[in-house]
TORDONU-369924 format. One record per residue (C-alpha): x, y, z. Coordinates in pm, whole numbers. Layout:
BEGIN
- x:y:z
- X:Y:Z
...
END
This chain:
BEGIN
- x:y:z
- 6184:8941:9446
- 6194:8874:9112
- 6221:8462:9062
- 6530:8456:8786
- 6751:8586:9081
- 6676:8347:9345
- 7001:8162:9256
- 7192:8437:9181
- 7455:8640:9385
- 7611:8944:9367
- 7945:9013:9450
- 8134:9369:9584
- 8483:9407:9633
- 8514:9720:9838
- 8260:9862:10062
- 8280:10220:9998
- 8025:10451:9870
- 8023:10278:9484
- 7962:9921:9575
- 7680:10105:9812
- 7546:10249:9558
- 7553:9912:9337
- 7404:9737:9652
- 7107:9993:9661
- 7042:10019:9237
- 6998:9618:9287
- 6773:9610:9559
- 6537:9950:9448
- 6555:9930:9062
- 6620:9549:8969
- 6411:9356:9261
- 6708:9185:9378
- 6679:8943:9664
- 6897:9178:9958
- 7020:8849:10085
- 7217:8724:9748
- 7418:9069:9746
- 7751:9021:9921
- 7982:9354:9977
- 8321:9196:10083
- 8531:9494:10291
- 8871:9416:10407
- 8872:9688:10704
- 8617:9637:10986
- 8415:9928:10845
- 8242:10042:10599
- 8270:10348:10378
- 8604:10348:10162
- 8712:10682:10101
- 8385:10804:10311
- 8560:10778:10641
- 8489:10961:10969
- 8559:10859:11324
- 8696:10929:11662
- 8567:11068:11998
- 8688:11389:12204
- 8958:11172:12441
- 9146:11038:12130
- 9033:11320:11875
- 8854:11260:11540
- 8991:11191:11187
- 8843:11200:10855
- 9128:11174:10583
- 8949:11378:10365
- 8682:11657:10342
- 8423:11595:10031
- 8230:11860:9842
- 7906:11785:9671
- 7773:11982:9368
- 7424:12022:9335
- 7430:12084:8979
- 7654:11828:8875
- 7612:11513:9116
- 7313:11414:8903
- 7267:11026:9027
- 7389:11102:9300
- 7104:11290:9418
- 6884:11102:9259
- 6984:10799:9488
- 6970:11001:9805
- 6610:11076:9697
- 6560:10675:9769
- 6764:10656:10106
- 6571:10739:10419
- 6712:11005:10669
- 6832:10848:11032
- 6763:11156:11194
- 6458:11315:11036
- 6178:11078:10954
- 6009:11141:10639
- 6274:11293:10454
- 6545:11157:10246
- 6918:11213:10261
- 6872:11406:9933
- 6604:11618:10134
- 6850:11615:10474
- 7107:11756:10315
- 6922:12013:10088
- 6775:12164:10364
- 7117:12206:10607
- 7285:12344:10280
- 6979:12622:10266
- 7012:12689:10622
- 7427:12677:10611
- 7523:12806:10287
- 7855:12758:10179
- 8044:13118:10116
- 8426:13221:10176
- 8538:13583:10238
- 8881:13441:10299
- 8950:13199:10004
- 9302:13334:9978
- 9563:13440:10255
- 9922:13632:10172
- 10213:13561:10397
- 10138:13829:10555
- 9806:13693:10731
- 9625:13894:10498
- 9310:13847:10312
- 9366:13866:9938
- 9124:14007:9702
- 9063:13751:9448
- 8753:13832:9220
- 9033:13876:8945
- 9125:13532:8847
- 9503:13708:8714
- 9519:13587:8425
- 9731:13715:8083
- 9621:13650:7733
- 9805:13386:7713
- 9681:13200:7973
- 9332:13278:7826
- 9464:13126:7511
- 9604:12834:7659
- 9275:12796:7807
- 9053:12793:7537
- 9321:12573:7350
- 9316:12314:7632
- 8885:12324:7611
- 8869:12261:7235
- 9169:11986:7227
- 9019:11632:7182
- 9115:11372:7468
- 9294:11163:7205
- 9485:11447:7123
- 9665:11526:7457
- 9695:11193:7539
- 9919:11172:7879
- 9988:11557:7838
- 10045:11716:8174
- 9888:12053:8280
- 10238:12181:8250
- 10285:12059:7948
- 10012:12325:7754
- 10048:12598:8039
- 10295:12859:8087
- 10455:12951:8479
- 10231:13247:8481
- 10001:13038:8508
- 10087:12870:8807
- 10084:13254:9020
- 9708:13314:8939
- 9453:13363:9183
- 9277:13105:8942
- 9504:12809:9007
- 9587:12883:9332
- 9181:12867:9398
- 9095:12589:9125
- 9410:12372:9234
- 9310:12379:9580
- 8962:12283:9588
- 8979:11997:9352
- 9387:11898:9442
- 9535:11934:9107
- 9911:11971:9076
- 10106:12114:8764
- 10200:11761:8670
- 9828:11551:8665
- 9645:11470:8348
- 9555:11758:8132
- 9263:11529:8011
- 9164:11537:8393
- 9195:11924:8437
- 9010:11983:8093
- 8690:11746:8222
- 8699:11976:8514
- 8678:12265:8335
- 8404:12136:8120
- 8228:11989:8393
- 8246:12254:8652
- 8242:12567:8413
- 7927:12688:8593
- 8141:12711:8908
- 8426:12896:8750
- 8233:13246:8771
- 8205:13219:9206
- 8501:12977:9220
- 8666:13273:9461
- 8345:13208:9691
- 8295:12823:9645
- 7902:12919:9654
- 7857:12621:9478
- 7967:12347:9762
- 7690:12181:9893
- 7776:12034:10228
- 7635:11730:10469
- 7499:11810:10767
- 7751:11565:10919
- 8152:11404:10789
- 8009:11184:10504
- 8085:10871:10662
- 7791:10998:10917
- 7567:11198:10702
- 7584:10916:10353
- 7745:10599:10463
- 7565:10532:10791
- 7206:10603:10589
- 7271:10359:10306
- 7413:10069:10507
- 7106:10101:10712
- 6884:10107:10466
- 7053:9793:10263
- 7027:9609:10606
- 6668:9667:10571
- 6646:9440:10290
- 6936:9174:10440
- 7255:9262:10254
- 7534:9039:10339
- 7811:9298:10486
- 8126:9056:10484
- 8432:9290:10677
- 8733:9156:10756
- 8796:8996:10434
- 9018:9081:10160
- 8978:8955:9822
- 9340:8856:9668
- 9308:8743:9320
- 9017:8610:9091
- 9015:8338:8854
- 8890:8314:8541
- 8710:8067:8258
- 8953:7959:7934
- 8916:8176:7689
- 8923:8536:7531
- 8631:8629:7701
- 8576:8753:8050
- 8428:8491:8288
- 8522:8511:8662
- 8488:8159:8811
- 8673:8198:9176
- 8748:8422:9393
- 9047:8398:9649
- 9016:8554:10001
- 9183:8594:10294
- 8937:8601:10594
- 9124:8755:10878
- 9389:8676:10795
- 9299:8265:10624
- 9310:8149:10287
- 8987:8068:10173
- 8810:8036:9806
- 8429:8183:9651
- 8349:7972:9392
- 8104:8218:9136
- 7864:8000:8959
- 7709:8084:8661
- 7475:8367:8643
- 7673:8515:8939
- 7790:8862:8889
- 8159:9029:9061
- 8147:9388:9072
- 8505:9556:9195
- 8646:9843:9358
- 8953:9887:9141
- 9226:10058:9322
- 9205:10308:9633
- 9268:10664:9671
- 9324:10606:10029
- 9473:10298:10085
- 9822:10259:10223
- 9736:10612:10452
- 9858:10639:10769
- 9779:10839:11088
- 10054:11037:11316
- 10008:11221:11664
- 10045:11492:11801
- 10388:11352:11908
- 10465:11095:11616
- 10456:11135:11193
- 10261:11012:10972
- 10457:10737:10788
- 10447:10674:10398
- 10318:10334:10346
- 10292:10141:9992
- 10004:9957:9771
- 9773:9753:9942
- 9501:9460:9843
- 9301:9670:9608
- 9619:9788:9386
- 9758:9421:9432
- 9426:9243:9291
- 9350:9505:9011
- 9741:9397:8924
- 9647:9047:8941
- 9361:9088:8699
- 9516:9284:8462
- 9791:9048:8402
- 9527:8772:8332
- 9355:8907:8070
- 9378:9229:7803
- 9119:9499:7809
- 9113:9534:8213
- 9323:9849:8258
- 9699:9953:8382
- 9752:10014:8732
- 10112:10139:8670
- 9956:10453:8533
- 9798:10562:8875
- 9976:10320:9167
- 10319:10338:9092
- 10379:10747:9073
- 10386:10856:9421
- 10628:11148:9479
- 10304:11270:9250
- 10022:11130:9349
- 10086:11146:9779
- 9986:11458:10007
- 9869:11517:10356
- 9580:11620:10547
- 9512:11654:10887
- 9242:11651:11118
- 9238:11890:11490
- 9030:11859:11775
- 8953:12101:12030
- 8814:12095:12338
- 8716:12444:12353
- 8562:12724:12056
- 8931:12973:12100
- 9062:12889:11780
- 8743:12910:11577
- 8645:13180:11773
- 8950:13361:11638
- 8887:13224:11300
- 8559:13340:11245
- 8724:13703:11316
- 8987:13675:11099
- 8841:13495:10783
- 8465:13693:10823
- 8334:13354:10749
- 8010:13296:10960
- 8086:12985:11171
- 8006:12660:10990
- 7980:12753:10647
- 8273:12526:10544
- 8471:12781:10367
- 8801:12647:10261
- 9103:12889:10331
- 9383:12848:10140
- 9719:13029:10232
- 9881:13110:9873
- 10224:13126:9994
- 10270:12837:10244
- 10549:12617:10152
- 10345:12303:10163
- 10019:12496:9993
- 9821:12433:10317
- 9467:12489:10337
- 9202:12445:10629
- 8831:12373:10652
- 8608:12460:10945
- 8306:12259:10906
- 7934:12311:11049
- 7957:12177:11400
- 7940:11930:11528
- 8095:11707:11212
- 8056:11425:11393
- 7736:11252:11575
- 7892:11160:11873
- 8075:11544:11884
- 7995:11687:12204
- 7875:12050:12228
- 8171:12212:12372
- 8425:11980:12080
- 8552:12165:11787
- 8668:11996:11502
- 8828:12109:11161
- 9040:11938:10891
- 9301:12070:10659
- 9584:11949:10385
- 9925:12059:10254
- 9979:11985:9886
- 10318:11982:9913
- 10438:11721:10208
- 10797:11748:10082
- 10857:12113:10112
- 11005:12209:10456
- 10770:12453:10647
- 10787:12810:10703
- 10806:12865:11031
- 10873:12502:11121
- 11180:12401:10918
- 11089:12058:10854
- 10910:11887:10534
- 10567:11824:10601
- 10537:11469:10614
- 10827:11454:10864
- 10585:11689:11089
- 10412:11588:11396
- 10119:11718:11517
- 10194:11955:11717
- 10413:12125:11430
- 10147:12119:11181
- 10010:12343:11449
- 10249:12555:11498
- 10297:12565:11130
- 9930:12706:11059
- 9918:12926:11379
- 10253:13086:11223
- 10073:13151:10880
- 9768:13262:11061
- 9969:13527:11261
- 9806:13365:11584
- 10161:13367:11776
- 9994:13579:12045
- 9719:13357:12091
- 9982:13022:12105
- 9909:12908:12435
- 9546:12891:12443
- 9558:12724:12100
- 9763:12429:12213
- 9636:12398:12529
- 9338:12123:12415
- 9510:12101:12041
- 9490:11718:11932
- 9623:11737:11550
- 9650:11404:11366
- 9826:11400:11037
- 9766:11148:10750
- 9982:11045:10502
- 9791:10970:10185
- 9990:10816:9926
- 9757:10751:9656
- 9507:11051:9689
- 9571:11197:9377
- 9689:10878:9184
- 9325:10953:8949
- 9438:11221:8829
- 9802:11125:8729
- 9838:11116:8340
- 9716:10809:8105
- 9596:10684:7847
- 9240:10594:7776
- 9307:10222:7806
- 9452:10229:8115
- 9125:10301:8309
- 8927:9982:8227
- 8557:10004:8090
- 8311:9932:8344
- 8177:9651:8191
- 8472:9529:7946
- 8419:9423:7619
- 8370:9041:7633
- 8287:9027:7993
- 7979:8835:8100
- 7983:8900:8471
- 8268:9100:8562
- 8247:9517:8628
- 8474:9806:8730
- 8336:10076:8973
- 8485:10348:9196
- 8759:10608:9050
- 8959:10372:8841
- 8721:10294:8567
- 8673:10487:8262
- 8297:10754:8187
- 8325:10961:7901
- 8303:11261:8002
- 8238:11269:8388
- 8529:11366:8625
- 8720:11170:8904
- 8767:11248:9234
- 8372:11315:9340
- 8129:11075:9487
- 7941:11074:9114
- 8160:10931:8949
- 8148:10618:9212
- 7795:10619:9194
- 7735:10646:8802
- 8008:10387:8769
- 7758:10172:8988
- 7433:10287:8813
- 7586:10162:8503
- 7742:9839:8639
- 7435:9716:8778
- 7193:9810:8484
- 7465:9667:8210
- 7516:9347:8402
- 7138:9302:8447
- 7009:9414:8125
- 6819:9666:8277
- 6655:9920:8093
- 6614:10223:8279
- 6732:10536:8209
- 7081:10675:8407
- 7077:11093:8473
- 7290:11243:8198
- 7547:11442:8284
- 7504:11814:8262
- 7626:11973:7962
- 7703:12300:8092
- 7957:12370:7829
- 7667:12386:7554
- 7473:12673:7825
- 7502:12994:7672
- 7448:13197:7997
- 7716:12949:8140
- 7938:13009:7855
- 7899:13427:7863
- 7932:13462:8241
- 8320:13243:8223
- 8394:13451:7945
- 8358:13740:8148
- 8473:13595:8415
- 8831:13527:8238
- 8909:13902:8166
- 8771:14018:8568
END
């Protein structure tokens, strides 16, 4: 332990995956005493966004389904290196995972599905000149330029029908009306992906749901060096010193549920979550919907903030948007193999390889994962479990004539087994079918158009202990939505705050590859 941070504490707000991160750059890279690090969680777990959980009586849920990049998560992976496996001693998570991916490549033969239960041939990415056009237009634009510019906005509606959006749009969730800014970083970042976006080769999965196979790792390994893991307490509003600088002097919390008060002393640092992409969700049953819930404490304090003092951000941009932001996933557990069984016939897909199957001309744009199994460490052996999502949760079904999000379980069901053309197969289906829908209404909120000053630096100019991490702060360059840009936001938190000199991975610049460049080019015109 170095001896100028014996007096000091750190502060988290938000225990998910970022303020891990920030939690294990401080205790690895800076020497910080584990025991003056405080991650503050209101929910009685950890994990944010990084959620998985459930058991075969009451079925599992994970609200999303995350895909890693190898070539583009760079601190990511670099972190992992430093977390020991829980399952395999010796290795690292980074190692863990490398070596399921190797053994369970990802690779669809059924990325696309017509109404007609078919499997669409989609090495063409359909596109027309324009398109093309629009394309390289939309690459060479400067941020500044589009400004809040939709996707629509520079796009024509053929567009929309290609094999390329349908694909693109589905793996990352973009709709026709988010950020053009956001789509264009995608493009940039991802372009080595574009040329086997059809087969999603490039997914690298976790052996486990993230919340098992990241989550669990890293909180074990900060407990190791006696992290403080405060749960149950939600931090309402901060306070801050006279001024025009940035200065955070109190913090005000609500510890289940009582009004209490952290006083930060100087030297103390406050390092916050900013926002949620999953807060306000809400889980249905088979017999019950998901409801639509609003903003919660993390929207609420980044409000608070921002009202306080100029240069923080604007929550309006991303919270207060939600007929664009909201969609739905769903999770399904089975107590038998009959449905993938029959899945792994129709799609081709060699059970586990995590192939996402979208089907083109559902109503609600639905799409389904089957994961390696079991997804879940307490899974047992004869438990399946997959998870899926419908863009559109206000578009009433096609075989069930309902919107989405007024669905139960048991409709979502019948909904896919409809698209699927499983009808004969009904019975056995739904026989140990447990679906539970989510209602998400801020999943997307990232990517809903702004302006560069709405997304708050992550250390602000003027601010002598205060930093933004998670999805809601601004990186040049590096794209929202993925688990690297939590964990760069935290790299860069830490090492700003602390004056640490230590070099953070660069991001890829796969737009300046030649070979990269060449094969999308190609690509384009297939």
């Amino acid at each position: 332990m170095r001896e100028e941070y014996s007096d000091k504490q750190v502060y988290f707000v938000g225990g998910g995956i970022a303020s891990l991160a920030g939690a294990s750059y401080l205790v690895r890279d800076c020497d910080f005493p584990g025991q003056n690090i405080h991650i503050i969680e209101e929910m009685k777990i950890l994990g944010g966004s990084n959620d998985g959980a459930g058991d075969e009586e009451n079925g599992y849920v994970i609200r999303g389904g995350r895909m890693l990049n190898d070539e583009t998560y760079e601190n990511t992976w670099e972190l992992l290196t430093s977390i020991p496996s829980i399952d395999r001693p010796g290795l690292s998570v980074r190692d863990e995972i490398m070596a399921f991916d190797m053994a369970n490549p990802t690779h669809s033969n059924a990325r696309l599905v017509n109404s007609r239960g078919e499997v669409e041939d989609v090495l063409s990415m359909g596109f027309d000149m324009a398109d093309r056009l629009a394309m390289g237009k939309l690459i060479i634009t400067p941020e500044e330029k589009l400004g809040k510019a939709r996707i629509n906005d520079l796009f024509g509606p053929h567009f929309f029908t290609t094999n390329f959006w349908f694909m693109w749009a589905t793996t990352f969730a973009f709709q026709p009306w988010h950020s053009a800014v956001e789509f264009k970083r995608y493009m940039v970042r991802f372009i080595h992906e574009f040329p086997r976006i059809q087969t999603l080769e490039g997914v690298t999965r976790t052996p486990y749901n993230q919340y098992d196979s990241i989550i669990l790792p890293m909180h074990k390994y900060l407990e190791g060096f006696g992290v403080d893991f405060t749960l149950k307490c939600t931090v309402t509003d901060l306070e801050f010193k006279d001024g025009d600088g940035i200065t955070v002097t109190r913090m005000n919390v609500l510890r289940q549920g009582v009004a209490d008060v952290i006083d930060v002393k100087e030297g103390d640092l406050v390092i916050i979550t900013n926002g949620s992409m999953t807060e306000g969700s809400s889980l249905g049953s088979m017999t019950e919907a998901p409801s639509l819930n609003g903003k919660g404490s993390s929207w609420k304090l980044w409000e608070n903030i921002a009202a306080k003092k100029p240069g923080l951000g604007n929550p309006s941009s991303f919270a207060d948007h939600v007929d664009g932001s909201k969609w739905e996933s769903f999770t399904v557990t089975f107590k038998d193999t009959k449905f993938f069984d029959l899945m792994e016939k129709f799609t081709r897909n060699r059970a586990g390889t995590g192939a996402l199957v979208t089907f083109k001309e559902s109503s609600w744009l639905m799409s389904v994962v089957l994961a390696f199994q079991p997804h879940f460490r307490n899974q047992p052996e004869h438990v399946r479990v997959f998870w899926g999502y419908g863009l559109f949760p206000d578009k009433v079904g096609d075989f069930v004539k309902k919107r989405m999000c007024d669905c139960t379980g048991e409709e979502i069901m019948e909904e896919l087994i409809g698209h699927l053309h499983f009808e004969a197969h009904r019975e056995e289906i739904m026989a140990t079918a447990n679906c539970i829908p989510c209602m998400m209404p801020y999943i997307t909120s990232q990517f809903m158009p702004r302006l560069h000053s709405d997304r708050p630096q992550v250390v602000p100019e003027g601010s002598t202990n205060l930093a933004f991490i998670g999805q809601y702060c601004e990186i040049a360059d590096d794209v929202v939505f993925t688990e690297e840009y939590s964990v760069r936001a935290a790299r860069i938190a830490v090492y700003t705050l602390l004056g640490i000199n230590r070099p953070i991975e660069p991001i890829t610049q796969y737009q300046y590859d030649v070979r990269s460049l060449f094969s999308s080019f190609i690509t384009s015109f297939r």
